[in-house]
N, C-alpha and C positions, 0 to 999 in steps of 0.2 A: 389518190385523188379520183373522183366521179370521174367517166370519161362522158364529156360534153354533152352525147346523143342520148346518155340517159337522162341528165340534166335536166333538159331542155327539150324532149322528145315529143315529135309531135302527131305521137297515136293517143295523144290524151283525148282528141275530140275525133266523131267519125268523121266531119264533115272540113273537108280539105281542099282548097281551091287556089292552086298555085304556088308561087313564093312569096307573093303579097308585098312585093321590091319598090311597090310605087312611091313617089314622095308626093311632099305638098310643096316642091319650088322651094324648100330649101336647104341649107347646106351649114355643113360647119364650119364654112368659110361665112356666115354669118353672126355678126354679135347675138348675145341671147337676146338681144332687146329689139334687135331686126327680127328673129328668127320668131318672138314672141308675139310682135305687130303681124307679121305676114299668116302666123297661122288664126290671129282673130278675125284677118279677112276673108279666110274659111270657114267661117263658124257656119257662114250661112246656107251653106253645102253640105248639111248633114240631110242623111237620107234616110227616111222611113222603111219599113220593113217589106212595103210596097214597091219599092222603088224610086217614090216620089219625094219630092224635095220637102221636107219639112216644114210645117207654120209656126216653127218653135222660135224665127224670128219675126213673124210676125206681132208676136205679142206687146205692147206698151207699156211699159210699166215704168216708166218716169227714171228716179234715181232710187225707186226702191230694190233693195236689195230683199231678195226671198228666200228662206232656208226649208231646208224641206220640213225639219220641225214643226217653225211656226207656221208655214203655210198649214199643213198637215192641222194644227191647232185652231190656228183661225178662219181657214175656209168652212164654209157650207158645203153640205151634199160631200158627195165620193170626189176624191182628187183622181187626177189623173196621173194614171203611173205610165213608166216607160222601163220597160227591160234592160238590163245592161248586166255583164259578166265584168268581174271582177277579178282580179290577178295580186297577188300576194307571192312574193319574191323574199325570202329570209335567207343572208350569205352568211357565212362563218369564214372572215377573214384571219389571214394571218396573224400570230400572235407581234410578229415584229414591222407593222404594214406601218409606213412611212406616214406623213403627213401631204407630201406629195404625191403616192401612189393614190393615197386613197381620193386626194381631189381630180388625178387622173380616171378612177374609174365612175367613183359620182359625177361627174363630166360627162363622160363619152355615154355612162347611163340615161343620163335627163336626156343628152339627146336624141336619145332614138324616138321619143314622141314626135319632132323635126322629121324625121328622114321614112317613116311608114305611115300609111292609112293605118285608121282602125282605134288610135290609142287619139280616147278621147279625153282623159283627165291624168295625171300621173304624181308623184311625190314619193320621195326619198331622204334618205338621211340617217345618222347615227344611229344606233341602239340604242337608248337608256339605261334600260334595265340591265342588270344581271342577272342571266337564265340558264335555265338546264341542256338548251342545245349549243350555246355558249355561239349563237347568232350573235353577230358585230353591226350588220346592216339592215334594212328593212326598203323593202321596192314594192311601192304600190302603182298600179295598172288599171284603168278602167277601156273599157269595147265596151263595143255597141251592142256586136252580135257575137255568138259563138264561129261562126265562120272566121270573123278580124281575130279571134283569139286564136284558132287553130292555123292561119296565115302567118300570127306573130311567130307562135312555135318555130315553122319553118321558113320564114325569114331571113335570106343569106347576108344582108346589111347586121341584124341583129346577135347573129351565132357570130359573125368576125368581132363586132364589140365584145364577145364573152371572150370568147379565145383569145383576143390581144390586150383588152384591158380590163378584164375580170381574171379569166382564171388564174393567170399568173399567180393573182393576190387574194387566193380564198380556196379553201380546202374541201368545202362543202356548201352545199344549197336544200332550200324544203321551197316546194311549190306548193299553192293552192287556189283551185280559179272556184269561183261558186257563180252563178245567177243569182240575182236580187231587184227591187226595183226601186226605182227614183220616181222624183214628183214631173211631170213630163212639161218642164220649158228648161230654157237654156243655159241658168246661173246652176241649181242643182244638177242636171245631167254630164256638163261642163267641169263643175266643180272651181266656177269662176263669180268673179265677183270679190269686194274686200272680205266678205265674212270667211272666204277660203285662202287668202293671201298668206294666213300665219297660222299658229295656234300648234297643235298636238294631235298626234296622229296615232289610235292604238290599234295594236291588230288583236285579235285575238285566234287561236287556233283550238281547237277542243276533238279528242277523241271520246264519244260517245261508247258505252258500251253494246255490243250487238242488241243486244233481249231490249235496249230502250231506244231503238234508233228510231220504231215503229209509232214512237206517243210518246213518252218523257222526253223524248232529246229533241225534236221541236216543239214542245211545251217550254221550254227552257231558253232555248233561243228565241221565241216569240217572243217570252215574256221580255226579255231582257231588251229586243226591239221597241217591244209597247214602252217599257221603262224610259229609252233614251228621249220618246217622244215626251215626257213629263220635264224633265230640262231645257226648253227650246233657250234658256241664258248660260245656260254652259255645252251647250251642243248644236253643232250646223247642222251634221248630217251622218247618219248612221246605216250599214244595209247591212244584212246575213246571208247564210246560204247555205245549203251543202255542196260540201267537198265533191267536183267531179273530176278531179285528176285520177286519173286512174296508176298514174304513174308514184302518186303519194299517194298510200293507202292506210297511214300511219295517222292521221286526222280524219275528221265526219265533217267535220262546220266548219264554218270561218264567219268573224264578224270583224269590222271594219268602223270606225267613231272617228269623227274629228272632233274635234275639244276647239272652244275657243281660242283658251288658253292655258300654259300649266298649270293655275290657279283653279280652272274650274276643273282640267284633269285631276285635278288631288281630290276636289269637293264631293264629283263625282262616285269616284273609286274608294272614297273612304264614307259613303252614306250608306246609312241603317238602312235604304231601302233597296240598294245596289247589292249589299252583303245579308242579306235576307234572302233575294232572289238568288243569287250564289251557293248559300248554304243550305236550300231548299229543295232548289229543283235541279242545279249543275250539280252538286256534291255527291248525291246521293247517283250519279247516274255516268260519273267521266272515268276513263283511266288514264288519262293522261290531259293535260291542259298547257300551250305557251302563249305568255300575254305578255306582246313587249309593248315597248312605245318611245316617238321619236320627236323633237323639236321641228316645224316646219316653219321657215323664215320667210320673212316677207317678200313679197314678189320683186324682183327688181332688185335683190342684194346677190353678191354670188352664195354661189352652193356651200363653199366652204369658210 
């Protein structure tokens, strides 16, 4: 078994500032549906890279819901983007992992969004697929800054949830955080709102060949970015990145899609023009590639 601190090690970024122990007021002695209310009334305490408090709730927008898609589709002139790092967590659970254990650790997972700054959207759940690194779970992570990501690292609330209700139940882990950017107001940033309640969650990992890391290997991910914007009815929201973990150096990129729903996952992943870009400009350029993907339930049911 990994020991913990390679894991989880948090020389992945330079920039390291404390243990990052703070909470937002609340606790696991709260229901999810308290603990869910109390952190919407923090929404509006997000802070700019200035310092300053955000006008991301100042915006009006009635009851419509905005996807970065269709925004991205139907607005005029340049959207506005906002930064955010990305975190992709792939476990390889035990072959004999109980139905209980596992709701114990998807549990004490979801909530460490509750108990630190910094994790501003998050989602977990099953594996789907059957794959080559024989990953069972999938944990996705979104920060604001790379600072809150290298905080999460060393996080002492964080590393006791792995050590008392993770590793027990899982033999190995893959990291990978990348930079990407969102449409800059507060349902995409967030990753709130109905269009994010449910639907399909895929990750993707790709190792890039060196000699194409410089021009074909983000030609490829670009393209596949511009692509997801061509769906705005099967797709909310989509970001890439390169791999800066330096701690996993066995992947280049990572890309990230929510799907509606199964249904447009399948329409998606089985179009002539998904599988064109694949066999064009990724095929010819990857040594290695894992694409899973996970069911994400409606807000408000439990996790398992």
């Amino acid at each position: 078994m990994q020991v913990l601190s390679q894991i989880f090690s948090p020389r992945t970024l330079a920039l390291r500032h404390g243990n990052g122990s703070e909470t937002l007021g609340l606790s696991t002695s709260h229901s999810r549906s308290q603990r869910r209310n109390i952190w919407r009334s923090g929404v509006s305490s997000f802070i700019d890279r200035r310092g300053n408090l955000s006008d991301l709730t100042k915006k009006e927008r009635g009851n419509v819901v905005v996807s970065s898609v269709e925004e991205g589709i139907s607005g005029t002139g340049a959207q506005r983007k906002r930064k955010v790092v990305e975190h992709i967590c792939l476990v390889k659970a035990k072959e004999d992992l109980s139905e209980e254990e596992e709701k114990d650790m998807l549990d004490f997972l979801y909530t460490t969004q509750y108990q630190m700054r910094g994790i501003v959207a998050m989602s977990l759940g099953r594996i789907c697929d059957q794959n080559p690194e024989q990953c069972t779970h999938a944990i996705f992570m979104r920060f604001q800054t790379k600072e809150d990501l290298a905080k999460f690292y060393e996080n002492t609330f964080y590393t006791k949830v792995l050590k008392e209700h993770v590793m027990p139940y899982c033999h190995g882990f893959i990291n990978l955080d990348y930079e990407s950017e969102v449409e800059d107001d507060i349902l995409p940033i967030f990753r709130k709102g109905e269009e994010f309640n449910y639907g399909v969650e895929l990750m993707l990992l790709v190792e890039f060949s060196q000699s194409s890391l410089d021009g074909p290997a983000e030609d490829a991910i670009t393209s596949l970015a511009n692509l997801t914007v061509e769906f705005p009815s099967l797709i909310v929201q989509a970001t890439k990145g390169a791999n800066m973990n330096m701690n996993n150096v066995e992947y280049t990129h990572g890309v990230v899609v929510r799907f509606r729903s199964v249904e447009a996952f399948k329409i998606f992943m089985s179009s002539s023009e998904y599988n064109t870009i694949w066999e064009s400009k990724f095929m010819p350029f990857i040594r290695k590639v894992l694409c899973v993907h996970f069911s994400v339930d409606p807000v408000g049911k439990e996790l398992m």
